[in-house]
C-alpha positions in Angstrom: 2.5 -28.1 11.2 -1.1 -26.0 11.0 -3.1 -26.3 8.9 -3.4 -23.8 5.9 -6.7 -22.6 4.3 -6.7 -23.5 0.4 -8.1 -19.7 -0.5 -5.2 -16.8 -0.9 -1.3 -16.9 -2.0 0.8 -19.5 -0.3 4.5 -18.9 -0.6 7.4 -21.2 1.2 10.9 -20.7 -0.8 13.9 -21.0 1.0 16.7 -20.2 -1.9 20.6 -19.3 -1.1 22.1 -17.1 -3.6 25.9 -17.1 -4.8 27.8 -14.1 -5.1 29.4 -11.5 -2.9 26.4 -10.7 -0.8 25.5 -14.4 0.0 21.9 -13.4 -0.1 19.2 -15.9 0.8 15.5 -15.5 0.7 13.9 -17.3 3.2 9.8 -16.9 3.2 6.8 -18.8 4.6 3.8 -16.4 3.8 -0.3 -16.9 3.5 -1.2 -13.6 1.8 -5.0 -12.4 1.5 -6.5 -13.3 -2.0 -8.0 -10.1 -2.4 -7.2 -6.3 -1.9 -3.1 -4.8 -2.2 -0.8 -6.7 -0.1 2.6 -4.6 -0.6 5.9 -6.2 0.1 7.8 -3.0 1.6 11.5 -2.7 2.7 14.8 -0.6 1.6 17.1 -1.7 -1.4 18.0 -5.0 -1.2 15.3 -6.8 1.1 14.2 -9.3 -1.3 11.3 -7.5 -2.9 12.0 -7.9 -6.4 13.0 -11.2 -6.0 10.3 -12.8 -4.2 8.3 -10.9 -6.8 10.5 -12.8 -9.4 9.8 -16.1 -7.9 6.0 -16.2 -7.6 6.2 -15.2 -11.4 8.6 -18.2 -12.0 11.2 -15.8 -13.4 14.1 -16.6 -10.4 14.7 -20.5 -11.5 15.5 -23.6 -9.9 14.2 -22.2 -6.4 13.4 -24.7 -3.8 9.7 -24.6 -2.1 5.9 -24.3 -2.8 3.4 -21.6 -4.8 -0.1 -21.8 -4.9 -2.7 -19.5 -5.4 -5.9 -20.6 -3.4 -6.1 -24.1 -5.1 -3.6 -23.5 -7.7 -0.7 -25.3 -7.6 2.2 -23.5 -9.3 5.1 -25.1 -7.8 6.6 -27.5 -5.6 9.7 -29.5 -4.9 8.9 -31.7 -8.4 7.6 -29.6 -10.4 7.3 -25.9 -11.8 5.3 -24.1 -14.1 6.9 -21.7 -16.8 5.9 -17.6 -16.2 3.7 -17.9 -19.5 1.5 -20.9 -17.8 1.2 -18.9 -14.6 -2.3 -16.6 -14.7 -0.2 -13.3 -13.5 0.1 -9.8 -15.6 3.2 -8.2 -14.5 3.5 -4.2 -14.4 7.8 -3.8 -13.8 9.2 0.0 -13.1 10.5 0.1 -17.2 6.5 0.1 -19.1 8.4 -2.5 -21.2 5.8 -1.6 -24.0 6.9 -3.0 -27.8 7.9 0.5 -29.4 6.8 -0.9 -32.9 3.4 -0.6 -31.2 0.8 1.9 -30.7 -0.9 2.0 -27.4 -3.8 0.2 -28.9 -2.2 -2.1 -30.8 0.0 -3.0 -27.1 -3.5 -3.4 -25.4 -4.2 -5.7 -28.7 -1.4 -8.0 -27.7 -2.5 -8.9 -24.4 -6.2 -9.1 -25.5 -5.1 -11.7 -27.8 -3.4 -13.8 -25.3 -5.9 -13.5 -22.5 -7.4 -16.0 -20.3 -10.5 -16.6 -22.7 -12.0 -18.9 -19.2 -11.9 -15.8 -17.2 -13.0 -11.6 -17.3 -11.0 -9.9 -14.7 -12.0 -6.4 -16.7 -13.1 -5.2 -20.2 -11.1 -3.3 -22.3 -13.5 -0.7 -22.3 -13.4 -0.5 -18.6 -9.9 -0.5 -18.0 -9.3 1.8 -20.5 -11.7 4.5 -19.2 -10.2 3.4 -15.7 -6.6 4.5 -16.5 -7.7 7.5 -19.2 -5.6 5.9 -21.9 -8.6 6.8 -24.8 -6.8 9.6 -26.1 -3.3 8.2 -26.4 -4.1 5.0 -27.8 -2.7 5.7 -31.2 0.0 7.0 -30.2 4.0 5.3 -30.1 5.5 4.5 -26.5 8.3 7.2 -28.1 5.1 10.0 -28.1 4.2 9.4 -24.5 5.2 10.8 -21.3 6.6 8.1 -18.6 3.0 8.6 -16.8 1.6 7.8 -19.5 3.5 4.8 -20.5 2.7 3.1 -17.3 -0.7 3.6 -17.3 -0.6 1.5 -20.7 1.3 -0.9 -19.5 -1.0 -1.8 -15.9 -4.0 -1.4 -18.5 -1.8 -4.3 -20.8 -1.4 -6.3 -18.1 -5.0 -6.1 -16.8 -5.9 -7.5 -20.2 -4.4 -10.5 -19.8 -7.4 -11.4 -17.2 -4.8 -12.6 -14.5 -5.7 -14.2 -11.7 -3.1 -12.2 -10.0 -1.4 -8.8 -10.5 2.1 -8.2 -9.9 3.8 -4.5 -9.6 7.5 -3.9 -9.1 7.9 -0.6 -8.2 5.9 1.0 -11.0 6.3 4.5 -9.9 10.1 4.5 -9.4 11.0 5.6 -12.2 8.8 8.6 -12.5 9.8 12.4 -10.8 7.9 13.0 -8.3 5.2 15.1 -10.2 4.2 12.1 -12.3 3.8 9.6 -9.4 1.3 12.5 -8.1 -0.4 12.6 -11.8 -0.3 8.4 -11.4 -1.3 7.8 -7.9 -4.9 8.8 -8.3 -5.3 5.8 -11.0 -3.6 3.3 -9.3 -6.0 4.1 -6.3 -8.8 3.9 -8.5 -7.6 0.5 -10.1 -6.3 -1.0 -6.0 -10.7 -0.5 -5.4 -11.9 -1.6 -8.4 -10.2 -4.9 -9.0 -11.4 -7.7 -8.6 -8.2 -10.0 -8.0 -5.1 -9.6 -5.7 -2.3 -7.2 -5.9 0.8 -7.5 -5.2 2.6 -4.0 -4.6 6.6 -4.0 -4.3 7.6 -0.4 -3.0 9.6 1.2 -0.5 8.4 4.3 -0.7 5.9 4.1 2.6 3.5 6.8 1.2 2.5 4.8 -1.7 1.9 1.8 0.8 -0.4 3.7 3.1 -2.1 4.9 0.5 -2.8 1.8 -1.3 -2.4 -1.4 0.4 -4.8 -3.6 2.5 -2.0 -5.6 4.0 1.7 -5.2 4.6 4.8 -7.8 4.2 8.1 -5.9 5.6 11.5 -7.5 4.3 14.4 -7.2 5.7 17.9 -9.3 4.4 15.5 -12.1 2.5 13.1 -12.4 5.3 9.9 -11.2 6.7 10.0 -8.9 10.2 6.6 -7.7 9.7 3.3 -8.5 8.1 -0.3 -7.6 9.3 -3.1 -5.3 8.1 -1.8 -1.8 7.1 -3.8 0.3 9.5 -3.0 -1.9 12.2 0.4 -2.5 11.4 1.5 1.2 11.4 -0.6 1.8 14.3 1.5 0.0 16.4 4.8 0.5 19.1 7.3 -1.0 19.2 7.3 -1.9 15.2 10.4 -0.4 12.9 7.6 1.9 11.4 6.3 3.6 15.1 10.6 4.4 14.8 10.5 6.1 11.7 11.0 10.2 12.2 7.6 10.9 9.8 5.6 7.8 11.9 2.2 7.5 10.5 -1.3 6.0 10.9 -4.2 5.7 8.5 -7.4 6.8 9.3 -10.1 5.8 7.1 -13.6 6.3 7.1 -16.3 8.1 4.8 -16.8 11.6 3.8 -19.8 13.1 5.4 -19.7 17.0 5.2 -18.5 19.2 3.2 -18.0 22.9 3.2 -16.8 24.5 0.0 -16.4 27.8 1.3 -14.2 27.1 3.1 -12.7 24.1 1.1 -12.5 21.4 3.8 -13.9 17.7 4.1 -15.0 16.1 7.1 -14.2 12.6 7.3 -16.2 9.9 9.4 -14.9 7.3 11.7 -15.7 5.3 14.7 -18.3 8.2 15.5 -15.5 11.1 15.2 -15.1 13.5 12.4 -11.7 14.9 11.2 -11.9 17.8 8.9 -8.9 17.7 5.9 -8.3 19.7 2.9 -10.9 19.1 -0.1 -9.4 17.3 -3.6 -12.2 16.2 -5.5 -14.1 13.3 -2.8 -17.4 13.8 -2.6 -19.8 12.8 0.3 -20.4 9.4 0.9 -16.5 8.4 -0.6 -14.2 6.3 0.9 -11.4 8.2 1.8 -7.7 7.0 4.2 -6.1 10.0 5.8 -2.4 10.0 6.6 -1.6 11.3 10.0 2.0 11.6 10.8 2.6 11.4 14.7 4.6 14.5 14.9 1.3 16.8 14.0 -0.6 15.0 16.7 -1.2 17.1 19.8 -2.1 16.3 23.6 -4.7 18.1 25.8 -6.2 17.4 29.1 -9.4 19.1 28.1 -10.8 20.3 24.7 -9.7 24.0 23.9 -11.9 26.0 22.1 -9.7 29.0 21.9 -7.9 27.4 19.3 -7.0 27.5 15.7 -6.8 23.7 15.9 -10.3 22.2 14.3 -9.3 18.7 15.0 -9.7 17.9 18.8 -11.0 14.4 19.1 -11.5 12.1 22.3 -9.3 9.6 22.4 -7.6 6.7 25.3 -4.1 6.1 25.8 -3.7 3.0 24.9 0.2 2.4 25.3 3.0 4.4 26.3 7.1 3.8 24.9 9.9 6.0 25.0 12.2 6.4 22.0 14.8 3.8 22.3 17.0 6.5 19.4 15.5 9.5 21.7 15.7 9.8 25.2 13.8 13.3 24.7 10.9 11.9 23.0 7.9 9.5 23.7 5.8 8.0 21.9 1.8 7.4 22.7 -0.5 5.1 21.3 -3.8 6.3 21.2 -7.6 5.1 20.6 -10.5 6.5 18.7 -12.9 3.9 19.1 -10.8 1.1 16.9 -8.7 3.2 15.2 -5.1 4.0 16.4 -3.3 7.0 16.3 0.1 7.3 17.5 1.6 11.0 18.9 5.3 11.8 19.4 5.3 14.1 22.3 8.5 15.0 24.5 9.3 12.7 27.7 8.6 16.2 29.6 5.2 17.3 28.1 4.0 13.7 29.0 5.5 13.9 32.6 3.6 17.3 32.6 0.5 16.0 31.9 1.0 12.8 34.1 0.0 10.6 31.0 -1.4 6.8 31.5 -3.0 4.1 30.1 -6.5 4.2 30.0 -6.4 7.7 30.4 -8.9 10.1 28.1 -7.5 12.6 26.6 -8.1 15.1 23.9 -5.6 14.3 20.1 -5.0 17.6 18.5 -4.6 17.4 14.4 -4.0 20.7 12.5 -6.0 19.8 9.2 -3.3 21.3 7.0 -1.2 18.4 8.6 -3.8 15.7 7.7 -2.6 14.4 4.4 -5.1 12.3 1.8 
């Protein structure tokens, strides 16, 4: 067996659950011990439950937990949830309704980890805008709004570790816009791990550091986000809306025309302005259908993204015989294009070939 280093989240469970599905979880994971590491995959891929286990709420499971040189479980022995340092954010806000906001926050303040300051009360109430709702009833607030109280409760616990199951599932889809922005702020600004459960793969890209994919109890995928998705021949090069981050900081702006230019790897991709300013860190999302191939730059076009780029790997659909898909390189970072077989037997495409990646900026999502 290897050797393990001491610092980050080590998980081995290997549990066999009765019932009609006969589901078992069966994991063996080092996660970073800093930054968002989402565990992503459909309905029943385990998600919840591993999420269950590392907060000792699935009993009598069989393995090893420890955070960096923690030791929360092994085959002898297991601590209970409330000895565990975690705050746990579920899809429900679970807030007492005989509480005000305030007096919610109060609750876990009381019942922090005095040894340790993950975040002040002030800070993490200005950092999910909860000041003006904080004497108000769960019953008075929106389901937005209930969440944010509930991250900012568990924040307050000063955990060593931050667990979220799903928080924005049970929101429409207008509220998880109204909720993203915070939970992008909070994913920067903390200073301790997050786990993420989702399976919605825009929240991922937009949030997480690292990726853990789950399939039937077990893990098919795991890597760094941006180099995960940048990939072939993974399930997410498959998917119909196949996507690559690109992230980078914002170095010109022009308001006149409402557009942001965004720096990487000595390119520039211009996207629509919302509110960065120069010198933020921004990811974009760009889905490989709204990528483009060119021989040769053309400036006779309403395209303003043209960047230089090498082939770096070429697959054909194994669902599509029609379509291919190319793996491309702008300096370090990937970008994948789904082209038809024809245009890139047309263009005679190969690897290690330069080539020009066309992205309309209204495509180019942030």
């Amino acid at each position: 067996m290897t050797n393990r280093p001491s610092d980050g989240l080590n998980i081995h469970l290997s549990q066999q659950y009765s019932g009609q599905s006969a589901f078992a979880l069966n994991v063996d994971l080092t996660l970073p011990n800093t930054g968002v590491t989402a565990l992503f995959g459909p309905s029943g891929s385990g998600k919840t439950t591993l999420l269950r286990c590392i907060a000792g709420l699935e009993k009598n499971q069989q393995g090893h937990i420890r955070l960096n040189n923690d030791q929360w479980q092994d085959h002898h022995t297991s601590l209970p949830t409330h000895r565990r340092p975690i705050g746990y954010v579920f899809q429900d806000a679970k807030l007492f309704p005989h509480l005000t906001a305030q007096q919610n926050l109060q609750f876990a303040i009381q019942r922090a980890d005095k040894t340790q300051t993950v975040i002040s009360s002030a800070d993490v109430i200005r950092l999910m805008n909860i000041e003006s709702i904080l004497s108000q009833y769960p019953a008075q607030l929106s389901g937005g709004e209930r969440q944010r109280v509930a991250i900012a409760r568990a924040l307050l616990i000063q955990p060593k570790l931050l667990l979220m199951d799903e928080p924005l599932a049970a929101l429409d889809e207008t509220l998880k816009q109204d909720i993203l922005p915070y939970l992008e702020r909070l994913c920067r600004s903390a200073k301790i791990p997050i786990l993420y459960v989702s399976h919605s793969l825009d929240e991922v890209i937009r949030l997480a550091d690292y990726m853990v994919v789950l399939a039937a109890g077990k893990v098919i995928e795991q890597g760094q986000t941006q180099a995960l998705l940048g990939k072939l021949g993974t399930s997410f090069s498959r998917y119909q809306d196949a996507s690559v981050i690109i992230a980078g900081t914002v170095n010109r702006q022009e308001t006149e025309w409402g557009l942001s230019w965004l720096g990487f790897d000595g390119q520039a991709i211009a996207f629509k302005q919302a509110g960065e300013k120069i010198g933020d860190a921004v990811r974009l999302r760009i889905q490989s259908r709204d990528v483009s191939l060119s021989l040769s730059k053309q400036e006779d076009s309403s395209i303003l993204n043209r960047l230089t780029v090498v082939i770096d790997e070429i697959e054909n659909d194994p669902k599509d015989p029609s379509m291919t898909m190319v793996r491309l390189l702008a300096g370090q970072t990937p970008i994948l294009a789904k082209i038809t077989r024809l245009s890139a037997h047309h263009l005679n495409l190969k690897k290690g070939q330069i080539v020009i990646a066309q992205i309309k900026s209204v495509a180019v999502l942030s």
